[in-house]
PyMOL commands that place a pseudoatom at each C-alpha (Angstrom):
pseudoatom trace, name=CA, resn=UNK, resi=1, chain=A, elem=C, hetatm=0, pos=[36.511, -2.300, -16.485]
pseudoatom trace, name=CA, resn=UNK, resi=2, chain=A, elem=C, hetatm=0, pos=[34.865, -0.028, -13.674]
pseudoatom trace, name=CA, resn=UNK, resi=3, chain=A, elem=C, hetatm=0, pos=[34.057, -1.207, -10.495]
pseudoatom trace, name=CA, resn=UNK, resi=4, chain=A, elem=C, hetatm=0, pos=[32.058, 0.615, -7.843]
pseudoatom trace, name=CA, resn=UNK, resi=5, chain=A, elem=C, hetatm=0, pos=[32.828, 0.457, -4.265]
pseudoatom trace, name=CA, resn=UNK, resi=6, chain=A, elem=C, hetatm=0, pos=[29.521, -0.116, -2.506]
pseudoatom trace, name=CA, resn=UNK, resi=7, chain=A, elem=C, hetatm=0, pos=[31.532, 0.720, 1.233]
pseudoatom trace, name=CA, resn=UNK, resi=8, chain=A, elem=C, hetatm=0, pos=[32.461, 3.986, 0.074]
pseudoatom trace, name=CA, resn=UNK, resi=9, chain=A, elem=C, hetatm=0, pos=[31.259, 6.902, 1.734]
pseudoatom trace, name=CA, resn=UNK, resi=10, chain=A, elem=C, hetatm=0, pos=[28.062, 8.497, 0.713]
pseudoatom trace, name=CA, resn=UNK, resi=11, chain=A, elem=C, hetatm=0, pos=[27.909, 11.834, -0.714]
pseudoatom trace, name=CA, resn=UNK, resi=12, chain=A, elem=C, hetatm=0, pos=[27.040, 14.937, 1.012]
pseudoatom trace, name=CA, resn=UNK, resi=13, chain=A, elem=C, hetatm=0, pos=[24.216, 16.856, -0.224]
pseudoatom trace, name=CA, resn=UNK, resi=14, chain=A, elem=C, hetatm=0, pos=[24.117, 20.627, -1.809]
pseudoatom trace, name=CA, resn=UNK, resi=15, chain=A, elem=C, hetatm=0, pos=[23.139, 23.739, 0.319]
pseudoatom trace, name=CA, resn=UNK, resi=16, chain=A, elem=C, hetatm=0, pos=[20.345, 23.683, -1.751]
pseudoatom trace, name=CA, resn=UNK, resi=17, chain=A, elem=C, hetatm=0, pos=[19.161, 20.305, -1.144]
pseudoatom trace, name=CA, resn=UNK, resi=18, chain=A, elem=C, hetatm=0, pos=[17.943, 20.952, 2.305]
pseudoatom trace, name=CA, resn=UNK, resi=19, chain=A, elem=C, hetatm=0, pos=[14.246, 22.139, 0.248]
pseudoatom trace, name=CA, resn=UNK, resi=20, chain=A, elem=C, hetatm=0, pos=[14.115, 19.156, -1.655]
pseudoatom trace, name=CA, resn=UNK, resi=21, chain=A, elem=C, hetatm=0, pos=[12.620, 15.466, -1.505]
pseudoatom trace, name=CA, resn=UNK, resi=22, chain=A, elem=C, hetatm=0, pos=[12.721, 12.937, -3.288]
pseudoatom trace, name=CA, resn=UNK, resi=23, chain=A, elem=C, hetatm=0, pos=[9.840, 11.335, -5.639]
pseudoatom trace, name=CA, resn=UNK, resi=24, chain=A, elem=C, hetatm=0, pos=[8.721, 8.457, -4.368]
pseudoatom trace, name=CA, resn=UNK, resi=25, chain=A, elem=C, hetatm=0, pos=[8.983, 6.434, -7.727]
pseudoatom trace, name=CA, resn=UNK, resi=26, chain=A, elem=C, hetatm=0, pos=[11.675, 7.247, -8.764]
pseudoatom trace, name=CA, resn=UNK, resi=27, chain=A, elem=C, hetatm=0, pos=[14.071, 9.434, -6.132]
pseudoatom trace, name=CA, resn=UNK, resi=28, chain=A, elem=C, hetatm=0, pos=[14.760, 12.359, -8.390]
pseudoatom trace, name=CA, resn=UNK, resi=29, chain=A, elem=C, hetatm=0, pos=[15.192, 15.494, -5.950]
pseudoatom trace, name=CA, resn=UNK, resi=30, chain=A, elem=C, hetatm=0, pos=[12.095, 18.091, -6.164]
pseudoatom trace, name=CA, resn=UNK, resi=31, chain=A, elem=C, hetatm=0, pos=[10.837, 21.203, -4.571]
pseudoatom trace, name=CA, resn=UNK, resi=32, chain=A, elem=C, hetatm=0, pos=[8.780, 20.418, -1.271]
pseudoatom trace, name=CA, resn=UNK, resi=33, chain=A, elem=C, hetatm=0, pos=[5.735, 21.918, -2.922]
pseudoatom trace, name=CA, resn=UNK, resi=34, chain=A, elem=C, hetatm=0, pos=[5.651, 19.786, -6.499]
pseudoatom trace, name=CA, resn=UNK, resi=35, chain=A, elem=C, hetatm=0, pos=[2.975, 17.996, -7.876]
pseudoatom trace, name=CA, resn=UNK, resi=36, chain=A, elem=C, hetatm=0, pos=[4.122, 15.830, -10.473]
pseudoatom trace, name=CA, resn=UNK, resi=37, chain=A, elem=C, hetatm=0, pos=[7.945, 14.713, -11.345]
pseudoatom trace, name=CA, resn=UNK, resi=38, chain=A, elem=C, hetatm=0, pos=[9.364, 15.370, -14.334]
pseudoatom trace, name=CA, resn=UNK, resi=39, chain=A, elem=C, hetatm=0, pos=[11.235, 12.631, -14.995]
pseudoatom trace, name=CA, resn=UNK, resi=40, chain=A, elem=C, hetatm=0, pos=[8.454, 10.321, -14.256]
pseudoatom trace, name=CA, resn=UNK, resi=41, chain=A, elem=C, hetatm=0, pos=[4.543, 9.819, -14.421]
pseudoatom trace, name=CA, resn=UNK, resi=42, chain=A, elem=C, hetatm=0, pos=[4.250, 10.235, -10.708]
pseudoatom trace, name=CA, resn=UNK, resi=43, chain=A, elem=C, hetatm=0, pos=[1.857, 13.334, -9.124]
pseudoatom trace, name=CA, resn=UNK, resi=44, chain=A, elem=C, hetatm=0, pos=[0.724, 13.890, -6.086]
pseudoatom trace, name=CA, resn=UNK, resi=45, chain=A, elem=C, hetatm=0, pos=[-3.422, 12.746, -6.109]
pseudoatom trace, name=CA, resn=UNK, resi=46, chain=A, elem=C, hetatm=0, pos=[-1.818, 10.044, -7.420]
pseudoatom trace, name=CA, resn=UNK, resi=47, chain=A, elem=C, hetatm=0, pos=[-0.430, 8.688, -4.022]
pseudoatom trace, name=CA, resn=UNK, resi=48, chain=A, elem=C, hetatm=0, pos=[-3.271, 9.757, -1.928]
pseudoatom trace, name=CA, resn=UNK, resi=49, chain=A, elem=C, hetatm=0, pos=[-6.151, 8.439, -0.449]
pseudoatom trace, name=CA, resn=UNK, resi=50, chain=A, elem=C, hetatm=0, pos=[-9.445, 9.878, 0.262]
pseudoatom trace, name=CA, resn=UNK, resi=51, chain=A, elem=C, hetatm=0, pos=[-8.575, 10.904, 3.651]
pseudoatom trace, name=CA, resn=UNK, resi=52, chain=A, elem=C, hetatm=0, pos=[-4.940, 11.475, 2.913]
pseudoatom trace, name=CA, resn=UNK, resi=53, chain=A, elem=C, hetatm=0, pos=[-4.137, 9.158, 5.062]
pseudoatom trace, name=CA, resn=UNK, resi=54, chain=A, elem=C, hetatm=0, pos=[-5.456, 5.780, 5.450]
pseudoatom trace, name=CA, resn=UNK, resi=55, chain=A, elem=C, hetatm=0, pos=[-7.215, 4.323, 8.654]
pseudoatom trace, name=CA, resn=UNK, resi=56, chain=A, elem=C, hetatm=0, pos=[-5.449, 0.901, 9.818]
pseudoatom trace, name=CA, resn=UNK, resi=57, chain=A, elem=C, hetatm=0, pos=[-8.955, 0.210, 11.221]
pseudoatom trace, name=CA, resn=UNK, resi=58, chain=A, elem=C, hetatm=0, pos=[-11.483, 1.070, 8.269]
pseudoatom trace, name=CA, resn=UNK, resi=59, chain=A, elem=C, hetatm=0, pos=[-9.232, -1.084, 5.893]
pseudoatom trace, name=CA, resn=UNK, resi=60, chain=A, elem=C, hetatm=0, pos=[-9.720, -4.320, 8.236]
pseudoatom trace, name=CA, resn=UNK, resi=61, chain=A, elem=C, hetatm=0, pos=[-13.278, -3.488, 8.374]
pseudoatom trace, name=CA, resn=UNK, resi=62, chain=A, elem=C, hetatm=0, pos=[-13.709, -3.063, 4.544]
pseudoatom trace, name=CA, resn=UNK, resi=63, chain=A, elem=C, hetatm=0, pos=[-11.894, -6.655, 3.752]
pseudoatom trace, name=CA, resn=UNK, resi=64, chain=A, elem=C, hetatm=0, pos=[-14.649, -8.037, 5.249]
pseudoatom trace, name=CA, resn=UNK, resi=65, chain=A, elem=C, hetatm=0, pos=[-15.320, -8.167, 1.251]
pseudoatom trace, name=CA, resn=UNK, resi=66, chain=A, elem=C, hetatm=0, pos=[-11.589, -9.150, 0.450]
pseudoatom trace, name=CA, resn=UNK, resi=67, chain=A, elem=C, hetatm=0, pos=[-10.085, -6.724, -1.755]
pseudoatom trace, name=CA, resn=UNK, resi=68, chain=A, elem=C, hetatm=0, pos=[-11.566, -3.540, -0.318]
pseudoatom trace, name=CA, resn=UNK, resi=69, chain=A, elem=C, hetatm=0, pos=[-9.227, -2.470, 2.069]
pseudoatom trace, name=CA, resn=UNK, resi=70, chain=A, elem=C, hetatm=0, pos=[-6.487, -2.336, -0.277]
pseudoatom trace, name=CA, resn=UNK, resi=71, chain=A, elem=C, hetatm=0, pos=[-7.863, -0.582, -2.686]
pseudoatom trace, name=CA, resn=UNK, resi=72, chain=A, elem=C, hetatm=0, pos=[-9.316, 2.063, 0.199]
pseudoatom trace, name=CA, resn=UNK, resi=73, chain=A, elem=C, hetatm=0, pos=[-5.703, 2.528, 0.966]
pseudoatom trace, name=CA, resn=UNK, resi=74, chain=A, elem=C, hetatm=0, pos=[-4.083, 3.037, -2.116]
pseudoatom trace, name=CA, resn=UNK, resi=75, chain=A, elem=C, hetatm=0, pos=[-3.046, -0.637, -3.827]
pseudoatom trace, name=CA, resn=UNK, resi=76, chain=A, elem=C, hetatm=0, pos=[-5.525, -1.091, -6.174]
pseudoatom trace, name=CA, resn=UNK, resi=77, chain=A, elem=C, hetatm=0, pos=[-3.873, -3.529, -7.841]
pseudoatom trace, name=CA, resn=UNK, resi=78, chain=A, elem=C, hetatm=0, pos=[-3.574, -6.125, -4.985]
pseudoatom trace, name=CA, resn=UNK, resi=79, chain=A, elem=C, hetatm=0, pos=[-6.975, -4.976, -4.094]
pseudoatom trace, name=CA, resn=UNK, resi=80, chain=A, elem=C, hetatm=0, pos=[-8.287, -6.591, -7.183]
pseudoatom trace, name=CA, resn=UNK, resi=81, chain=A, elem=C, hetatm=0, pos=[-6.111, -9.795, -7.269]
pseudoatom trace, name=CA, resn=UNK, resi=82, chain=A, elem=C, hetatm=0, pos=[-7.179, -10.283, -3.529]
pseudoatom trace, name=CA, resn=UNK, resi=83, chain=A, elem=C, hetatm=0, pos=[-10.834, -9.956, -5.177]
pseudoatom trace, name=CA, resn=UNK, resi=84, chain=A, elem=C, hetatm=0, pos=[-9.554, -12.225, -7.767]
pseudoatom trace, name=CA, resn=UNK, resi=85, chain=A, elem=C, hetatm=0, pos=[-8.523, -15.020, -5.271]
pseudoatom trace, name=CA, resn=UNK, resi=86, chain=A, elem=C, hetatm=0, pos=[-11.795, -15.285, -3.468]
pseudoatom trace, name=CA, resn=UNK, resi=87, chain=A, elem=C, hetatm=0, pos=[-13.559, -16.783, -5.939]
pseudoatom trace, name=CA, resn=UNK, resi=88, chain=A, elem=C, hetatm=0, pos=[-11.370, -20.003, -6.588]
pseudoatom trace, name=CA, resn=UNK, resi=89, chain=A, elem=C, hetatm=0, pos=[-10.858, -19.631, -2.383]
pseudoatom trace, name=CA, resn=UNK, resi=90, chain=A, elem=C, hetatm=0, pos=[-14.605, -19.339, -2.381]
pseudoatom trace, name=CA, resn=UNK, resi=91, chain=A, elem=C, hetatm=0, pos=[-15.011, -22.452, -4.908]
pseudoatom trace, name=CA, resn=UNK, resi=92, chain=A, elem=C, hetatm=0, pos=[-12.622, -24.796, -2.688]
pseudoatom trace, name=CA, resn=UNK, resi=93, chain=A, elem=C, hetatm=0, pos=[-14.530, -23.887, 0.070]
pseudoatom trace, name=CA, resn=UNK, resi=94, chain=A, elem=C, hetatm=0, pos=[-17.382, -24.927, -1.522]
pseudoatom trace, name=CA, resn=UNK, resi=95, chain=A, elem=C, hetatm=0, pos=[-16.488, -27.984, -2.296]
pseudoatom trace, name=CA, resn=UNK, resi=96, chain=A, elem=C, hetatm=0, pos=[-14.299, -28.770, 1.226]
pseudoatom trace, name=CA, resn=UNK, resi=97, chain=A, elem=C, hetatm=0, pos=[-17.614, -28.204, 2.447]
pseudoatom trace, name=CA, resn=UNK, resi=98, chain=A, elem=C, hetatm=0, pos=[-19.192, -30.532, 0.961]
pseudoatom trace, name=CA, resn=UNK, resi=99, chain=A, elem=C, hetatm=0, pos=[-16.480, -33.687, 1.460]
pseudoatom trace, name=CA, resn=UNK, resi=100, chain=A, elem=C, hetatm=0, pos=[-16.804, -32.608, 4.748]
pseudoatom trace, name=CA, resn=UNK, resi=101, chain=A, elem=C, hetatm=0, pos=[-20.588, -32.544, 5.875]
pseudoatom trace, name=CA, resn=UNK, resi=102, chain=A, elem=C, hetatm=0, pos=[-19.691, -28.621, 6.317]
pseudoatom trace, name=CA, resn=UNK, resi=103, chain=A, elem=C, hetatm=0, pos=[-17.201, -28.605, 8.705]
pseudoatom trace, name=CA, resn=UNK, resi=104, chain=A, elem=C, hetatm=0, pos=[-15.054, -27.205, 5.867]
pseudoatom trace, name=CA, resn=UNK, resi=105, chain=A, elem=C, hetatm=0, pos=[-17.323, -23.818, 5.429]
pseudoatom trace, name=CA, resn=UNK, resi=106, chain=A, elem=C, hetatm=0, pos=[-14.790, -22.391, 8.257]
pseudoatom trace, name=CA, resn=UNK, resi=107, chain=A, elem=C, hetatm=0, pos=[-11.553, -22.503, 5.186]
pseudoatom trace, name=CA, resn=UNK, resi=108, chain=A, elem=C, hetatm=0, pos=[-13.519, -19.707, 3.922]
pseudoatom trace, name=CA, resn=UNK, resi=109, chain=A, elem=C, hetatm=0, pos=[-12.907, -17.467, 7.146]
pseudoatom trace, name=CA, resn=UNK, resi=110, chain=A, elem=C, hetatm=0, pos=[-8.845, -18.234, 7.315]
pseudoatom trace, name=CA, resn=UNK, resi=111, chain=A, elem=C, hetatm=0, pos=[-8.649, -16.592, 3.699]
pseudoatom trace, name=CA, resn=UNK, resi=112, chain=A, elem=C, hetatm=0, pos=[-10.982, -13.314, 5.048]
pseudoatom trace, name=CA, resn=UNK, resi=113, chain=A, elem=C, hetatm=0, pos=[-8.331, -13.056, 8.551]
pseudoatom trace, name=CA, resn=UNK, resi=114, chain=A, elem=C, hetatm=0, pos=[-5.431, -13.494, 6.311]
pseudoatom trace, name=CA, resn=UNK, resi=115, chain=A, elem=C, hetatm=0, pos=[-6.951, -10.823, 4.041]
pseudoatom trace, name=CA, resn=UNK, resi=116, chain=A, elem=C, hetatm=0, pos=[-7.931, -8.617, 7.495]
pseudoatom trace, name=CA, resn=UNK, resi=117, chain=A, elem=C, hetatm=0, pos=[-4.066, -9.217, 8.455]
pseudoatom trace, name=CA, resn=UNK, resi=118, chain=A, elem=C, hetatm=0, pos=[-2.107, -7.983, 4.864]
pseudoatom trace, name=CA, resn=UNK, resi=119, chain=A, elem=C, hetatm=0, pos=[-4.546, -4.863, 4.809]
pseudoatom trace, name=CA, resn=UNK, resi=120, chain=A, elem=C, hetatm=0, pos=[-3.937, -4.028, 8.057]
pseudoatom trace, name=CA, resn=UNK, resi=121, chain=A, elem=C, hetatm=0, pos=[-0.156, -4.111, 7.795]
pseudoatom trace, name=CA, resn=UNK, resi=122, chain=A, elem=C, hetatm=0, pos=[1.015, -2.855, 4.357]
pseudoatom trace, name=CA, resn=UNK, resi=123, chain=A, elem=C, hetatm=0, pos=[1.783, 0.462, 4.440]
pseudoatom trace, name=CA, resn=UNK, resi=124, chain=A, elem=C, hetatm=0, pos=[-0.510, 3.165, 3.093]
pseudoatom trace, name=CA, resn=UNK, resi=125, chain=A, elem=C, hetatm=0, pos=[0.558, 4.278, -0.655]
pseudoatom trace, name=CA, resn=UNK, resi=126, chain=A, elem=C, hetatm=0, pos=[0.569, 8.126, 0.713]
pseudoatom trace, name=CA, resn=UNK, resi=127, chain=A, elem=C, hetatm=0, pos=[3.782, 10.231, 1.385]
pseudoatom trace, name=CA, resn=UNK, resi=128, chain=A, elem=C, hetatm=0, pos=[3.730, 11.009, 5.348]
pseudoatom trace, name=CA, resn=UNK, resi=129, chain=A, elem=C, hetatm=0, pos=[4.538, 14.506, 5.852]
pseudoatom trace, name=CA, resn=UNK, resi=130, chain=A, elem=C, hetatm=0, pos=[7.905, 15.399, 7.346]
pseudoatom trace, name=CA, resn=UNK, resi=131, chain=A, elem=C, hetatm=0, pos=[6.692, 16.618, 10.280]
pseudoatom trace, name=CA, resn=UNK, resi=132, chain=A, elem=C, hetatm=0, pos=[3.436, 16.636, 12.508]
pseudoatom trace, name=CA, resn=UNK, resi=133, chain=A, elem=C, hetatm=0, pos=[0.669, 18.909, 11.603]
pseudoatom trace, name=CA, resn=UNK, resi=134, chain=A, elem=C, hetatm=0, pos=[-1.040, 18.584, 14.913]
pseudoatom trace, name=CA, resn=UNK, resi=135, chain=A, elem=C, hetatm=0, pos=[-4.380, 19.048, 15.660]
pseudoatom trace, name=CA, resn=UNK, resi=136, chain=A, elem=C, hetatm=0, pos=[-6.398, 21.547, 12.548]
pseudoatom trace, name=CA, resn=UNK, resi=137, chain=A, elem=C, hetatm=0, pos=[-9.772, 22.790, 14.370]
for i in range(1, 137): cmd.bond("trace and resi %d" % i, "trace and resi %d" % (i + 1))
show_as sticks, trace
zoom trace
């Protein structure tokens, strides 16, 4: 039987480490400048966006049609489920609205802030660089 000791010291990395990173799906150590992993189906365009990084602020604006700010930065997946769950949001909406002489239109705007809210704070899907390019004129 083998047992592993989670509290045990971690080890130290290889001189020639220190020009490596890992991949972000699945950790294996490449060169700083790779493209794709080849012990996985990550590459690089993958994991970017059309800006390479992803405006907090344009995301928000593009939920205003729920979906669209996910998929601008990167999760296109929840992009299209958050698409996906405004039509039955849209439907009880519909219907709260009627039961309620149309006091319950307003449901609909709860499910478009919480929508503003999760694209505004997941994180982009894009690598940040190690360190600060600065300003590029």
């Amino acid at each position: 039987m083998d047992v592993e000791y989670t509290d045990a010291p971690t080890a130290k990395p290889a001189l020639d480490d220190a020009n490596k990173v890992p991949c972000p799906y699945c950790g294996h150590l490449l060169s700083k400048g790779a493209t794709t992993c080849d012990r996985c189906d990550w590459t690089r365009s993958a994991t970017e966006t059309a800006e390479g990084k992803a405006s907090d602020a344009m995301a928000v604006l593009l939920s205003i049609i729920p979906g669209l700010g996910h998929i601008y930065k990167g999760h296109r997946l929840a992009g299209f489920l958050w698409m996906a769950g405004a039509v039955p949001a849209g439907i009880f909406v519909f219907l709260a609205a009627i039961a309620s002489a149309g006091f319950g239109a307003g449901l609909f705007f709860f499910y478009l802030i919480a929508v503003m809210l999760h694209a505004y704070a997941v994180d982009d899907r894009v690598v940040p660089p190690e360190e600060d390019e600065g300003e590029q004129y």
